[in-house]
DSSP file (Angstrom, degrees, kcal/mol; ACC not computed):
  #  RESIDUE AA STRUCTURE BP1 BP2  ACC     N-H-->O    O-->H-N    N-H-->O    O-->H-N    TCO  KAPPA ALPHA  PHI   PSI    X-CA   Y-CA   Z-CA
    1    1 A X              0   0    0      0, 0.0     0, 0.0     0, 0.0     0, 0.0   0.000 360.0 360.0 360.0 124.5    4.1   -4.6  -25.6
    2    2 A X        -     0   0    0      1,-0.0     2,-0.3     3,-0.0     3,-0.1  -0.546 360.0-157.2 -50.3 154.0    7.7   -2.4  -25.7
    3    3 A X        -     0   0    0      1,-0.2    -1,-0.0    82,-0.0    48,-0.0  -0.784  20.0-115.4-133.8 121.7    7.1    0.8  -24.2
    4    4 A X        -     0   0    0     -2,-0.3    -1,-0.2     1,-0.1     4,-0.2   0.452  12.5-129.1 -17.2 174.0    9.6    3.6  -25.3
    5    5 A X  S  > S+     0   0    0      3,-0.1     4,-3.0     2,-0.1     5,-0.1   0.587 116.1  66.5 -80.5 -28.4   11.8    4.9  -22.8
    6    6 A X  H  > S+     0   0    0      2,-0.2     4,-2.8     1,-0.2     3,-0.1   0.934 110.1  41.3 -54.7 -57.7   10.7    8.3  -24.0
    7    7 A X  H  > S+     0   0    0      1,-0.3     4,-1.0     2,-0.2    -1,-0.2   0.853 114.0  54.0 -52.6 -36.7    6.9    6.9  -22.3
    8    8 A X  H >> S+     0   0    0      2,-0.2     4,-1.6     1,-0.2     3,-0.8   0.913 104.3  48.4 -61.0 -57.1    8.5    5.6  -19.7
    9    9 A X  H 3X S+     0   0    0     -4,-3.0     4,-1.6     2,-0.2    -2,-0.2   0.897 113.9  50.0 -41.9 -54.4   10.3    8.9  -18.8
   10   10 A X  H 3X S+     0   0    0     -4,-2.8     4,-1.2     1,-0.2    -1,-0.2   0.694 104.7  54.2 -69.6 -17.7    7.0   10.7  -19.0
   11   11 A X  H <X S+     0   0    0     -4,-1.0     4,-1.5    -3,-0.8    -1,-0.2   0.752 106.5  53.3-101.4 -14.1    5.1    8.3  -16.8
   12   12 A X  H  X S+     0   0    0     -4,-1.6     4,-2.4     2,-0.2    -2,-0.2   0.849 112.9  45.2 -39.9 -42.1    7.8    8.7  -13.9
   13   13 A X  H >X S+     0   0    0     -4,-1.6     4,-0.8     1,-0.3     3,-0.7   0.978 113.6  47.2 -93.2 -42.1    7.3   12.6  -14.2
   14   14 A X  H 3X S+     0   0    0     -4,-1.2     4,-1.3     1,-0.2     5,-0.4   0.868 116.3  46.7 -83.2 -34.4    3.6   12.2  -14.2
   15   15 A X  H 3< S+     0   0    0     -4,-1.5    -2,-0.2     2,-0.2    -1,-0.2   0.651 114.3  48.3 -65.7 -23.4    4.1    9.6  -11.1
   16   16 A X  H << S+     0   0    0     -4,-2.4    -2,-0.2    -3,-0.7    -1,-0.2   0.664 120.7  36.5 -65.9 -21.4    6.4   12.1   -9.4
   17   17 A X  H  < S+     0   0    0     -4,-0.8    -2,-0.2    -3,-0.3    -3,-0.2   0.473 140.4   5.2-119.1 -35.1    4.0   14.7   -9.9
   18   18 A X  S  < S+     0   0    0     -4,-1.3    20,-0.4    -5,-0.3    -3,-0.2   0.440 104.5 104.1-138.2  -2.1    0.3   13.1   -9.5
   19   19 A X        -     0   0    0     -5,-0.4     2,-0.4    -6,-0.2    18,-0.2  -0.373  51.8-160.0 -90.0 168.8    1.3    9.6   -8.4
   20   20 A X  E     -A   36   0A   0     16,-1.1    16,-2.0     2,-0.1     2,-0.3  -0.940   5.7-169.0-138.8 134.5    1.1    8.2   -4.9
   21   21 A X  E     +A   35   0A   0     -2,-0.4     2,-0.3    14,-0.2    14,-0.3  -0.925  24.6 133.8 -89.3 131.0    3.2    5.0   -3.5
   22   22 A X  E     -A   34   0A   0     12,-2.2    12,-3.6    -2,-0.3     2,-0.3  -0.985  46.7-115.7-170.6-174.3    2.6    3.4   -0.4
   23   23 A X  E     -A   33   0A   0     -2,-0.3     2,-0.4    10,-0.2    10,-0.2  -0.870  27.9-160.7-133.6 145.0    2.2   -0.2    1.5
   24   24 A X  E     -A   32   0A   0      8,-3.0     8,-1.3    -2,-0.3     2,-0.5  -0.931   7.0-167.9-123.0 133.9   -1.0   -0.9    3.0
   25   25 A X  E     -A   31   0A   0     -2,-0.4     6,-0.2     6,-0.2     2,-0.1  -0.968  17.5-131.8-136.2 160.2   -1.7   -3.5    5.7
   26   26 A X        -     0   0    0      4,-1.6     6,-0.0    -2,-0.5     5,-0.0  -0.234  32.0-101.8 -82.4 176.0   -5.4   -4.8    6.9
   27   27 A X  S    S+     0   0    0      1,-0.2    -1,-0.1     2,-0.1    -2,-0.0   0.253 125.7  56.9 -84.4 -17.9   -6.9   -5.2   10.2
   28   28 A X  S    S-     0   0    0      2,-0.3    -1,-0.2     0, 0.0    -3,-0.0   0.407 118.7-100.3-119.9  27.6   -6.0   -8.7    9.4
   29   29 A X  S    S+     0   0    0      1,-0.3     2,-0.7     0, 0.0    -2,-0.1   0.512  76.9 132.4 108.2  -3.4   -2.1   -8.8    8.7
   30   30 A X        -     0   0    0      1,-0.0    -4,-1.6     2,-0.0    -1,-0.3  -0.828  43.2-148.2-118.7 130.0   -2.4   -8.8    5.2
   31   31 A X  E     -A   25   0A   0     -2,-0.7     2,-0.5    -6,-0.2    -6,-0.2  -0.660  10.1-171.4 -96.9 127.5   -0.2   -6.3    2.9
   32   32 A X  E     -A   24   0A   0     -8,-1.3    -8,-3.0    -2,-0.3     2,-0.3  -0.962  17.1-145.3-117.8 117.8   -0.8   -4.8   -0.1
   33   33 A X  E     +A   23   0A   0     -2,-0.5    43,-2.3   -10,-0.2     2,-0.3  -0.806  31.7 180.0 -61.6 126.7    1.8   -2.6   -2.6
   34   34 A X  E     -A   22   0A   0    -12,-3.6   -12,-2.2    -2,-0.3     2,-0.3  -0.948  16.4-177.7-142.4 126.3   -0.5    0.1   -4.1
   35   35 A X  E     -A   21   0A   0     39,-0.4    39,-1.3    -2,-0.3     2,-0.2  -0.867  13.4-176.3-115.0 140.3    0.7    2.6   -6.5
   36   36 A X  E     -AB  20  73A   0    -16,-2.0   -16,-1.1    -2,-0.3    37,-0.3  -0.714  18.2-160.9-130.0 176.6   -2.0    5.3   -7.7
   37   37 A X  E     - B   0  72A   0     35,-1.8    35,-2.3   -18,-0.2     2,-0.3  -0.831  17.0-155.6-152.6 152.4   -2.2    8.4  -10.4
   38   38 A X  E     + B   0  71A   0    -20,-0.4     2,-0.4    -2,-0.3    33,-0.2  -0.977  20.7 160.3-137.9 124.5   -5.0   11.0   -9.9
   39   39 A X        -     0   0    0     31,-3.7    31,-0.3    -2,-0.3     3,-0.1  -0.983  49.4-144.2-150.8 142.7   -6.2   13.1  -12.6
   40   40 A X  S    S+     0   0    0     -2,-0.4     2,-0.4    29,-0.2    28,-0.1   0.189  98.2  71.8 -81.1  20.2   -9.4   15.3  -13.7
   41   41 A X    >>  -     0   0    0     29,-0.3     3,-0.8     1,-0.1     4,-0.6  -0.735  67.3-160.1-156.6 108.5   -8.4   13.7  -17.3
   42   42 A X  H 3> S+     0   0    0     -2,-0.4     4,-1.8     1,-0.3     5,-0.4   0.360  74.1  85.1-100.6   8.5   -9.0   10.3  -18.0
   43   43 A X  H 3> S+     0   0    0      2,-0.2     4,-1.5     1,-0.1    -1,-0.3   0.966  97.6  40.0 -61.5 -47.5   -6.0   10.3  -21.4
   44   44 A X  H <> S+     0   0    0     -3,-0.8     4,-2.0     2,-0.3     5,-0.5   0.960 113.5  51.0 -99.9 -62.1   -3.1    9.6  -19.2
   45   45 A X  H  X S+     0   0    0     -4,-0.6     4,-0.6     1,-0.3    -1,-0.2   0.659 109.1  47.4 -80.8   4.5   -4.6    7.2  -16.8
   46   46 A X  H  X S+     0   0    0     -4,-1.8     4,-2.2     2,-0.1    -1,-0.3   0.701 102.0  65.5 -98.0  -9.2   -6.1    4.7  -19.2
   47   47 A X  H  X S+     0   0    0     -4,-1.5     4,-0.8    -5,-0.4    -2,-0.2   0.878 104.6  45.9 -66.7 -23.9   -3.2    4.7  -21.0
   48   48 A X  H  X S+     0   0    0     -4,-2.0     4,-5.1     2,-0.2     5,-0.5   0.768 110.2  49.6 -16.6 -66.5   -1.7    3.2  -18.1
   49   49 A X  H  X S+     0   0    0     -4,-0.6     4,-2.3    -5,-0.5    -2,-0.2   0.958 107.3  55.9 -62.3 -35.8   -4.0    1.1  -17.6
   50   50 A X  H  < S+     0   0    0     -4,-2.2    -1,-0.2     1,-0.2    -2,-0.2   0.707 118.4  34.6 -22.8 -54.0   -3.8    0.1  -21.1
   51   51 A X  H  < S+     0   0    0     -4,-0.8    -2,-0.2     2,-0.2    -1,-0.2   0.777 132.7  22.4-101.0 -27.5   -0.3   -0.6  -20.7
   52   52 A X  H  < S-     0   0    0     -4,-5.1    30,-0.2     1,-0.5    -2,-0.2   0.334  92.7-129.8-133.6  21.2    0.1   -2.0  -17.0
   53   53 A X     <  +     0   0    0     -4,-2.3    -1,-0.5    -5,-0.5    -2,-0.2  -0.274  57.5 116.4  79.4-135.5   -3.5   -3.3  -16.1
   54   54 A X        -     0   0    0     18,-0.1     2,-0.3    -4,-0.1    20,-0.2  -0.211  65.9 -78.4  53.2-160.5   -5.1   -2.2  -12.6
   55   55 A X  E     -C   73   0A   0     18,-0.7    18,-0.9     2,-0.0     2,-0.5  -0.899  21.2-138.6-143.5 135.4   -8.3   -0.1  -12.6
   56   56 A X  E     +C   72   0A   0     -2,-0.3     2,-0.4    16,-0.2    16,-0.2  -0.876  25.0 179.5 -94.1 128.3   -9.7    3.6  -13.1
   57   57 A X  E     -C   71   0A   0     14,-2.5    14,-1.5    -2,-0.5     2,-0.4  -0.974  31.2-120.5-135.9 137.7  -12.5    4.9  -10.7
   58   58 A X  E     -C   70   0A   0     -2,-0.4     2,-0.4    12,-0.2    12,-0.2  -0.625  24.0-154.3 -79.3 139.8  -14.2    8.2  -10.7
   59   59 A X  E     -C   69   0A   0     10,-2.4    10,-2.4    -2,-0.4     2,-0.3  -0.956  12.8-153.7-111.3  91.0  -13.5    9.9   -7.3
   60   60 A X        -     0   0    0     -2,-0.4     8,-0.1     8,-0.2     7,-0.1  -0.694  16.3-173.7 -86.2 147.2  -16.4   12.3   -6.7
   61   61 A X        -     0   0    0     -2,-0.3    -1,-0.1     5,-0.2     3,-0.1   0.598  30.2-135.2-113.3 -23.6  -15.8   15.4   -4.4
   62   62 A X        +     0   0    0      1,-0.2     2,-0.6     4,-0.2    -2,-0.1   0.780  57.8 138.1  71.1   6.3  -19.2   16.7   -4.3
   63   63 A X    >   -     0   0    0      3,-0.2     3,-5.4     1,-0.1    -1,-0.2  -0.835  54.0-138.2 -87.0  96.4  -18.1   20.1   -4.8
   64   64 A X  T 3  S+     0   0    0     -2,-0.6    -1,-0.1     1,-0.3    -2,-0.1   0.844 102.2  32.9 -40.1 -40.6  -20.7   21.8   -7.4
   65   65 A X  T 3  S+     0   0    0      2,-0.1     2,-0.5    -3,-0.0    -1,-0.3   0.438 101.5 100.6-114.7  24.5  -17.9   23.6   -9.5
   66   66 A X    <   -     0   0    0     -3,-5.4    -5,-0.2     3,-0.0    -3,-0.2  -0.856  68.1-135.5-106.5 134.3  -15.5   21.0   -9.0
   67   67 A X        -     0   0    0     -2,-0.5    -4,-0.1     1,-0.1    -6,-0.1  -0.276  33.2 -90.0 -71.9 163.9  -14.8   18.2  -11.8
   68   68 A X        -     0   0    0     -8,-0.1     2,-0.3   -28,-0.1    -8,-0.2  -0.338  30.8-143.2 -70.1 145.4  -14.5   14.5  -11.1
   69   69 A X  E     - C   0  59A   0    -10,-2.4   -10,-2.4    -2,-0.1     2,-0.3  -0.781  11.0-153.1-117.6 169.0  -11.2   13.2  -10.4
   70   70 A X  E     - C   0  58A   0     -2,-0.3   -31,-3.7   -31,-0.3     2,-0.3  -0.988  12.9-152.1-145.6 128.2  -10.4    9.4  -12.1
   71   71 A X  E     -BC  38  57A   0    -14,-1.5   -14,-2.5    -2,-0.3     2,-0.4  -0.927   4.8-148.9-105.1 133.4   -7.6    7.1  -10.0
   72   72 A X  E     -BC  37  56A   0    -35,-2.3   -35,-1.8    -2,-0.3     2,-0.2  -0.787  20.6-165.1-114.9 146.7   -5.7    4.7  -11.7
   73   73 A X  E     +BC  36  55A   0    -18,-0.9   -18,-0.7    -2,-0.4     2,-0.3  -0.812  16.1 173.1-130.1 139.5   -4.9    1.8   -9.3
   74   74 A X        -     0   0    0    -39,-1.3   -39,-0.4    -2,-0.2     2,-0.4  -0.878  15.9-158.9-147.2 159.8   -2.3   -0.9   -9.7
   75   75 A X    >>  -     0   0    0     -2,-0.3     3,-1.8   -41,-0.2     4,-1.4  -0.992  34.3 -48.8-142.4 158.8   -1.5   -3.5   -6.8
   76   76 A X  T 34 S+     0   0    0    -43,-2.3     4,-0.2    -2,-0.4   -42,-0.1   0.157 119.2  17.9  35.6-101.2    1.1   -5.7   -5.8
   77   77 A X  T 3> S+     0   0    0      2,-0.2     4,-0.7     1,-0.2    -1,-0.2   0.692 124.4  58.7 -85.4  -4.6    2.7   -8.0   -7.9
   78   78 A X  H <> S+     0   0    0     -3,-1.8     4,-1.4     1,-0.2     3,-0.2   0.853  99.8  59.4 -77.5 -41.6    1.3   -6.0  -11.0
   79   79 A X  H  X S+     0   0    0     -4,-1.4     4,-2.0     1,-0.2    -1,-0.2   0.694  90.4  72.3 -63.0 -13.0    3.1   -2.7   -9.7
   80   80 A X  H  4 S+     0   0    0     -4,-0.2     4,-0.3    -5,-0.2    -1,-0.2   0.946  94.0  52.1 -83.3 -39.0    6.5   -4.4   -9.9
   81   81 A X  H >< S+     0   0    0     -4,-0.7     3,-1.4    -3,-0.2     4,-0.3   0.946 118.6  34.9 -13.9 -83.4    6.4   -4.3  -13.6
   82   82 A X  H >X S+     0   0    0     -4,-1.4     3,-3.3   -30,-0.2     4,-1.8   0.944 114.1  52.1 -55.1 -43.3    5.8   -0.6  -13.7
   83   83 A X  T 3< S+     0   0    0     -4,-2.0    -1,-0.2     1,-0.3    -2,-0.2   0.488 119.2  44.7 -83.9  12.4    7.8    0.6  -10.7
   84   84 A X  T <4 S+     0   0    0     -3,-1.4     4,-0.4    -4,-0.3    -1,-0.3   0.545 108.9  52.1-103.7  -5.6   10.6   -1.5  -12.6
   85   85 A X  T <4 S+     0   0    0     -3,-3.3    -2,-0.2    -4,-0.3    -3,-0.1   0.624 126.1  27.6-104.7 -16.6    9.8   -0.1  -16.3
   86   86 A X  S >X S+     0   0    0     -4,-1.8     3,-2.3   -75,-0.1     4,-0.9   0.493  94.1  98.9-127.1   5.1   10.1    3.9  -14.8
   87   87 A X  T 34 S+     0   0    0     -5,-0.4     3,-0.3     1,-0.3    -2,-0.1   0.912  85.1  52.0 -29.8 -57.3   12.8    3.4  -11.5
   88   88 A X  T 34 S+     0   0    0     -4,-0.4    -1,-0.3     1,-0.3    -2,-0.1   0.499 116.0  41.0 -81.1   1.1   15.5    4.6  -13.4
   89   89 A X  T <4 S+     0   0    0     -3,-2.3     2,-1.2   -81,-0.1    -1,-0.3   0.206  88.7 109.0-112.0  -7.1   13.3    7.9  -14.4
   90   90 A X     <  +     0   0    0     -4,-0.9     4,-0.5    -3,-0.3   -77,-0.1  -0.363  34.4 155.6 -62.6 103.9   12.0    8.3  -11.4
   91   91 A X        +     0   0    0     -2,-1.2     4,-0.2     2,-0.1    -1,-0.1   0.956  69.9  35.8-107.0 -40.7   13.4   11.5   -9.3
   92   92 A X  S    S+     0   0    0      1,-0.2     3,-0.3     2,-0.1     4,-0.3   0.869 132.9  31.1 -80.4 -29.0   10.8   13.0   -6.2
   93   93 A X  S    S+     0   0    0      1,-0.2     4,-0.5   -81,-0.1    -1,-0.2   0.484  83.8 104.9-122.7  11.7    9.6    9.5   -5.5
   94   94 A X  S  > S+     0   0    0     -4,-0.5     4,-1.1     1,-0.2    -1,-0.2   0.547  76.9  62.9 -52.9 -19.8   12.5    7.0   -6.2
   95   95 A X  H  > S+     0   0    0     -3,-0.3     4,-1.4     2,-0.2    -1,-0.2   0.851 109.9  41.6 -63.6 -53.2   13.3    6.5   -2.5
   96   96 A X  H  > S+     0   0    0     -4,-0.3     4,-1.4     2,-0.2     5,-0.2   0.754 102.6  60.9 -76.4 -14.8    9.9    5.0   -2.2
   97   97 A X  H  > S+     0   0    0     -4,-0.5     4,-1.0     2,-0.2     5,-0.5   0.765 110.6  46.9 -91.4 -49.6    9.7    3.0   -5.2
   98   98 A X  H >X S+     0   0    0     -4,-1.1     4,-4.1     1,-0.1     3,-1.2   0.961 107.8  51.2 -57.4 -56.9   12.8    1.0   -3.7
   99   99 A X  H 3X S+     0   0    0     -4,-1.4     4,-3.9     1,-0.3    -2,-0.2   0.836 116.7  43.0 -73.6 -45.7   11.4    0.7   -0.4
  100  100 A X  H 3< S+     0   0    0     -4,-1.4     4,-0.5     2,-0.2    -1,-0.3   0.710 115.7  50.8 -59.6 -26.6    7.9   -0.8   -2.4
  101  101 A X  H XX S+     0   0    0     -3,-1.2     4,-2.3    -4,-1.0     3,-1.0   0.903 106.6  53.0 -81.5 -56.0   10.2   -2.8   -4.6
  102  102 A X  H 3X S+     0   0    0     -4,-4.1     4,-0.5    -5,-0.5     3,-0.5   0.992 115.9  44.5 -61.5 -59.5   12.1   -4.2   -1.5
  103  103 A X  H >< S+     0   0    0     -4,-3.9     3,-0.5     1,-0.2    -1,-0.3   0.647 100.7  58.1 -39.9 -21.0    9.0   -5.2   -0.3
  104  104 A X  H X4 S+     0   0    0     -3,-1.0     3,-2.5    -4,-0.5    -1,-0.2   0.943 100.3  59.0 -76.4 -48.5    7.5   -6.5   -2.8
  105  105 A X  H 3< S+     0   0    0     -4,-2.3    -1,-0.3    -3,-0.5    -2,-0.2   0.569  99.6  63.5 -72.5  -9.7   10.5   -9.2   -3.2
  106  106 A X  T << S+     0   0    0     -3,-0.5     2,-0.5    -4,-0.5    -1,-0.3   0.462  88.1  81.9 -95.8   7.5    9.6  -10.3    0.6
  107  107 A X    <   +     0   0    0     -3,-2.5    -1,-0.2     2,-0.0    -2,-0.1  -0.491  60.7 166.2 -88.5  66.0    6.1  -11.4   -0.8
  108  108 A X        -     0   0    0     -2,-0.5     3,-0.5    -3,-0.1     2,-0.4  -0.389  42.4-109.8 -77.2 160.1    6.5  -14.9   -2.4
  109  109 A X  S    S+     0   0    0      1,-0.2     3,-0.1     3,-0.0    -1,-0.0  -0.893 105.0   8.7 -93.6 139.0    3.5  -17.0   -3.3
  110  110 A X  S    S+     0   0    0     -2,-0.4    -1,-0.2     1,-0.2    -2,-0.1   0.343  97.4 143.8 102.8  12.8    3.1  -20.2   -0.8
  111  111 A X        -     0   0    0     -3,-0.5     2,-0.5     1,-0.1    -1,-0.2  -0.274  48.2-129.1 -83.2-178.1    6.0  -18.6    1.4
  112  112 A X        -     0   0    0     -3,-0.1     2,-1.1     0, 0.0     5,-0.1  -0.980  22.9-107.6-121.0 123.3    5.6  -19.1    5.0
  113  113 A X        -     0   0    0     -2,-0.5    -2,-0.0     4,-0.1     0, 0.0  -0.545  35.3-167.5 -84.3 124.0    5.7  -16.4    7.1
  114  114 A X     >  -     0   0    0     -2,-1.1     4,-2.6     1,-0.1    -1,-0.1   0.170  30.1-118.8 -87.1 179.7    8.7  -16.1    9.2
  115  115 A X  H  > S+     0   0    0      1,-0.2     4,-2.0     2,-0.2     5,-0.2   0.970 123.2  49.0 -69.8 -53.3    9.5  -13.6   12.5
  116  116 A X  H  > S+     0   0    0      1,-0.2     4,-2.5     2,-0.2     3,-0.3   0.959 111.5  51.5 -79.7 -27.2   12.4  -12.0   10.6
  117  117 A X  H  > S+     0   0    0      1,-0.2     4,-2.8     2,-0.2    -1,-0.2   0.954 113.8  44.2 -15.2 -76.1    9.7  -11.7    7.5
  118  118 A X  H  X S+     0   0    0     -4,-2.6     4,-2.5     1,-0.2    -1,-0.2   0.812 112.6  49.0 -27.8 -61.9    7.5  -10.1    9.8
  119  119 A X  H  < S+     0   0    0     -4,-2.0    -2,-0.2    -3,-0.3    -1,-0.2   0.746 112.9  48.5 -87.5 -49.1   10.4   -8.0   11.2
  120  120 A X  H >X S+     0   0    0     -4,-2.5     3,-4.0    -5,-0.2     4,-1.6   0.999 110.9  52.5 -76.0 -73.2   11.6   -6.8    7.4
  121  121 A X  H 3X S+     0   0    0     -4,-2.8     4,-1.4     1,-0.3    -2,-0.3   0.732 107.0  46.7 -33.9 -50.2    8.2   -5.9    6.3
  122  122 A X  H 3X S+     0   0    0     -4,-2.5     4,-1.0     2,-0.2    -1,-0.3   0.555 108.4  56.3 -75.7   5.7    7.2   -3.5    9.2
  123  123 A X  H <> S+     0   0    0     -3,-4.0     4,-0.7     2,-0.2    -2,-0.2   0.835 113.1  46.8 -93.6 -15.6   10.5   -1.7    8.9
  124  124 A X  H  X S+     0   0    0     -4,-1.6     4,-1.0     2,-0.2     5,-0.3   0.723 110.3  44.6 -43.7 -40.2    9.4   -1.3    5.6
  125  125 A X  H >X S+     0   0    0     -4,-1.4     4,-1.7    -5,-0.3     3,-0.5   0.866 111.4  55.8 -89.5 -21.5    6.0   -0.2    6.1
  126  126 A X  H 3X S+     0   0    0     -4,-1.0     4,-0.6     1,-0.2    -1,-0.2   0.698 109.3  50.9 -94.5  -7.7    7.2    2.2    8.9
  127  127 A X  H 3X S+     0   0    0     -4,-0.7     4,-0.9     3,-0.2    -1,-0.2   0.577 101.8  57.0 -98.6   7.5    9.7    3.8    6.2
  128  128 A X  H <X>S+     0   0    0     -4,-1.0     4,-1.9    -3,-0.5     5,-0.5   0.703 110.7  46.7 -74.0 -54.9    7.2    4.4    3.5
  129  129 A X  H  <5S+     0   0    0     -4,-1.7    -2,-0.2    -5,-0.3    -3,-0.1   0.680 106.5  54.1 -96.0  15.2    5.1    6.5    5.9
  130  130 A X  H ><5S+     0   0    0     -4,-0.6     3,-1.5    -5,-0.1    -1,-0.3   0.880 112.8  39.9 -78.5 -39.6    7.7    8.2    7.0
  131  131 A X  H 3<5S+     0   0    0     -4,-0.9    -2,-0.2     1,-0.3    -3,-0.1   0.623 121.8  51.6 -66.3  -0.9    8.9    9.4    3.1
  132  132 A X  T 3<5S+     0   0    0     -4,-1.9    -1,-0.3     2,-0.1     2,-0.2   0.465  82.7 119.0-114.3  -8.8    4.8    9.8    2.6
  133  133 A X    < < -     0   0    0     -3,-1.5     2,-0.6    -5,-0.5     4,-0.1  -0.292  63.3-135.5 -58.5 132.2    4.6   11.8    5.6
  134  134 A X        +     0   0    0     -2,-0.2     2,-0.2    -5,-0.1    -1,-0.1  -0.629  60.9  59.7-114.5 137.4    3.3   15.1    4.6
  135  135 A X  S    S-     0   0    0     -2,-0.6     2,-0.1     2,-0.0     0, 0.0  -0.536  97.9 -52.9 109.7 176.3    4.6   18.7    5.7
  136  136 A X        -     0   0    0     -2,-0.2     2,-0.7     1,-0.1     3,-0.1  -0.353  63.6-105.8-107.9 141.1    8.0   19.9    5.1
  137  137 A X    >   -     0   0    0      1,-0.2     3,-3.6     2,-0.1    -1,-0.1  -0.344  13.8-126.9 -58.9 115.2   10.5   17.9    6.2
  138  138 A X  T 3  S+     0   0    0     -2,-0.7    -1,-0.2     1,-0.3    -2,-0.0   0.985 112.3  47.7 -38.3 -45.1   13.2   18.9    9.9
  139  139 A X  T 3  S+     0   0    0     -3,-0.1     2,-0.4     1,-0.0    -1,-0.3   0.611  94.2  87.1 -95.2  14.9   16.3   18.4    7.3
  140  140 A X    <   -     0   0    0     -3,-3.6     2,-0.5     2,-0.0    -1,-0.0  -0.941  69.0-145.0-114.6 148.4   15.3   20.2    4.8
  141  141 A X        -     0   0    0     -2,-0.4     2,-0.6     1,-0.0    -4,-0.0  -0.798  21.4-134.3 -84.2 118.9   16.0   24.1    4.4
  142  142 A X              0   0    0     -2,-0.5    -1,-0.0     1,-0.1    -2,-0.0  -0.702 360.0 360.0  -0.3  85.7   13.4   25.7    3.0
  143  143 A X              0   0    0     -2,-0.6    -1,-0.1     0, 0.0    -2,-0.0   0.293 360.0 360.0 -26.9 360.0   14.5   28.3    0.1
């Protein structure tokens, strides 16, 4: 299926705005890309899903006056698709969408993993959580 640029544009600002990136690794070595969207409004993120597979799940809070929130999920080699179809619209989280992208490309199917592999991939995963690190950044000035 085509999807506009116009869509495209609009699901960057809804992924700058609601999205989260980040690289996940198990308790047994094994690394996952996972791009999310979170929303009390289920339009946006099955059209997503619609367009770029992964999965929607109700997230209940357990707060009496609080609505269900619904997470759109994507993983791995499916997220290189999208995080290639909005890069170039991307603005708060394009530093991280490379860094997931650069990872991604060190994932091969059957590849053997080597030391300098190893080596590329945690400096990766330790620069996603620093840009995902949360509370205002030492270099930036505050307005």
């Amino acid at each position: 299926m085509k999807i506009s640029n116009e869509e495209k544009s609009y699901l960057a600002g809804y992924i700058d705005a609601d999205g989260s990136l980040g690289i996940y690794k198990s308790n047994h070595g094994y690394y996952s890309v996972i791009v999310t969207a979170s929303s009390t409004d289920l339009r946006v993120l099955n059209r997503l899903k619609f367009l770029y597979k992964g999965s929607v799940r109700c997230v209940r809070h357990g707060k009496e006056n609080w609505k269900d929130e619904y997470r759109w999920v994507i993983a791995t080699k499916q997220s290189v698709k999208f995080l290639n179809d909005i890069y170039s619209y991307l603005i708060l989280k394009k530093d991280r969408a490379k860094v997931l992208l650069d990872f991604q490309s060190t994932m091969k199917s059957g590849q053997y993993l080597t030391p300098e592999i190893i080596k590329i991939r945690e400096k990766l995963l330790r620069k996603i959580a620093t840009l995902n690190k949360k509370g205002v950044s030492p270099t930036k000035k505050l307005i």
